[in-house]
N, C-alpha and C positions, 0 to 999 in steps of 0.2 A: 304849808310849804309845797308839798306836793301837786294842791290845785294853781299856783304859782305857778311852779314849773313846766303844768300842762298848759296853760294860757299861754306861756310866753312862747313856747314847744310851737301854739296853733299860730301864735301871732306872725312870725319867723315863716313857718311853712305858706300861710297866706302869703305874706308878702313876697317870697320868696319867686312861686310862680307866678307874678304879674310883674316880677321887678327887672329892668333892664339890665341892671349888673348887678354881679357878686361879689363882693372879694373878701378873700382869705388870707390871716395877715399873722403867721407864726410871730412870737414877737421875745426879744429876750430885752435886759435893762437891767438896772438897780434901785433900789429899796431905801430910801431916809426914812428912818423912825422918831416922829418926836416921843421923849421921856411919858409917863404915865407915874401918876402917885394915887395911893388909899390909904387914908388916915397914917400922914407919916411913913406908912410902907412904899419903895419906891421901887419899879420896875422897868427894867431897858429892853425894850425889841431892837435889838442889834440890824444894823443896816445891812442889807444882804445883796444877792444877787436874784434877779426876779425874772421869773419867765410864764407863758402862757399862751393864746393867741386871739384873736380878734373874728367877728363876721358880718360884714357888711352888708346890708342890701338894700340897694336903691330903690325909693318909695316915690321919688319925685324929682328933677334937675337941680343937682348938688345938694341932696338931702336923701341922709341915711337911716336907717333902722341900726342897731348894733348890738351884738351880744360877744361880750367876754370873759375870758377866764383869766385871772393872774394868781401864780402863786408864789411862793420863796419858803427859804430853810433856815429862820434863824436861829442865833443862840437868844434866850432869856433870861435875862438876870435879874437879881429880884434882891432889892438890900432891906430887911425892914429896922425897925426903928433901931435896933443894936447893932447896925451896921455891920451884921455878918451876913458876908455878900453870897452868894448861890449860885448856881450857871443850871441851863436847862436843854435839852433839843426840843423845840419847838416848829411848828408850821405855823402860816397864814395862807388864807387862799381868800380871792371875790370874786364874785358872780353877779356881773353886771350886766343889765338890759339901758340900752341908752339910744339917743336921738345926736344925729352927729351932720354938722351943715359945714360944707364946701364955703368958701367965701367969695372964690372966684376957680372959672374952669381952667384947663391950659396943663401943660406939663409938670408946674407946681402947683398947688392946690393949699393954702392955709385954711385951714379948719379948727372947731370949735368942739366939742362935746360934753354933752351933760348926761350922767347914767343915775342909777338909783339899783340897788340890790343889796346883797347877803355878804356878807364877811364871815370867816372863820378861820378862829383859833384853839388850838392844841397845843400839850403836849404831847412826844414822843415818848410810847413806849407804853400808853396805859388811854385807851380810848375815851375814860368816864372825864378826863381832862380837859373838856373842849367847851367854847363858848361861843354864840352865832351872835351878830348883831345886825340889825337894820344898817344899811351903809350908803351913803351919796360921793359923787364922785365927778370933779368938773378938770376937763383939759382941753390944752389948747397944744395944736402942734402941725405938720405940715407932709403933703403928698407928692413925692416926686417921681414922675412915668420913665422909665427909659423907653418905655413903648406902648402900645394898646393892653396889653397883660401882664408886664411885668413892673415896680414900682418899688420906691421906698418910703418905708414910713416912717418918723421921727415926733417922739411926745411927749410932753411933761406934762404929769396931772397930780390932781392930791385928790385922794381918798378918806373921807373922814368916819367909821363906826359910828353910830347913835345909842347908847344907854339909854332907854328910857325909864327903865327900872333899877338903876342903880348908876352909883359913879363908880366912876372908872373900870377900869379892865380887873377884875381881882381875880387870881390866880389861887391865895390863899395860903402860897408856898412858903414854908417853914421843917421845924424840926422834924413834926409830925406829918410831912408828907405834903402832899399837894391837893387841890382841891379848886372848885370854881363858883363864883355868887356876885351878888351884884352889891353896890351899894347903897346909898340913901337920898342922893338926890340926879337929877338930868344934867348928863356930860356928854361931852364929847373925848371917849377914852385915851381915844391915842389918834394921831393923825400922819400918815405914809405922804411923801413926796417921791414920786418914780418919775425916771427919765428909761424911754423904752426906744428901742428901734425895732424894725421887724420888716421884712420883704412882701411886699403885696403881689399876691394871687389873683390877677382880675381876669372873671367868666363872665361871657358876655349867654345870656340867655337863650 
């Protein structure tokens, strides 16, 4: 993970000094969770409110580099097979590195993005609770300038976690407390639908 995040650290800083523009894109939005089950046990990442921000840098005419962060706060429920249902404070956060293409220049701008990184989930309140997963990440959404530097941005994307050592998301929560593992075969745990807006920062080089 660490030589990860120094690669991508060097990648970002290269392009950064050769790249025409910058932009900086605080961004806030909401969270759809689809459901998640292991063996009969059933868990809800409740739909939240989601915030983080974005960083562009232009590698080539309408074509981006991209690194961002998103996180949210939700509740976790967790009903297993006896139907006594649970509630949790939970996080999710992702950390995506992605490639992001303009489709046309001009005042609006529709665009495309495909990322790839790290997911993670917690729970609150006890550190040893937390689970990382390989994550992909595809949206499509739209750039609109009011001027040279300032701009809005609007996105719908889905986010999908990858299991490859276990199904689904387990959490493990029950009488005895909580806990984290994986399952027995290749899933896709849970899957986030976000719609985000967020103000563009654009720094010309």
């Amino acid at each position: 993970m660490k030589k990860l995040i120094l690669a991508t650290c060097l990648l970002f800083t290269t392009s950064a000094i050769f790249a025409q523009f910058l932009e900086v894109t605080p961004l806030f939005g909401y969270t759809f969770s689809v459901d998640g089950d292991e063996y009969s046990n059933v868990f809800n990442i409740e739909n939240d409110l989601l915030y983080g921000a974005r960083l562009d840098v232009e590698v080539a005419d309408l074509s981006y580099f991209e690194l961002s962060v998103r996180r949210n706060d939700p509740t976790l429920s967790y009903t297993p097979n006896n139907n006594q249902k649970s509630s949790y404070d939970a996080g999710t956060a992702h950390y995506m590195v992605g490639f992001l293409k303009e489709f046309k220049s001009g005042k609006i701008k529709p665009y495309g993005v495909i990322s790839a990184g790290t997911s993670r989930y917690w729970l609150k309140g006890d550190e040893n609770y937390h689970q990382w997963f390989f994550s992909t990440d595809f949206g499509i959404g739209a750039k609109m300038f009011f001027n040279d530097n300032i701009g809005l941005r609007l996105q719908t994307s889905v986010t999908m976690p990858w299991d490859f050592s276990g199904g689904g998301l387990y959490w493990g929560i029950g009488t005895g407390g909580a806990s984290a593992g994986g399952g027995a075969t290749f899933s896709v745990p849970v899957t986030h639908f976000d719609l985000s807006a967020g103000l563009i920062i654009r720094l010309q080089n």
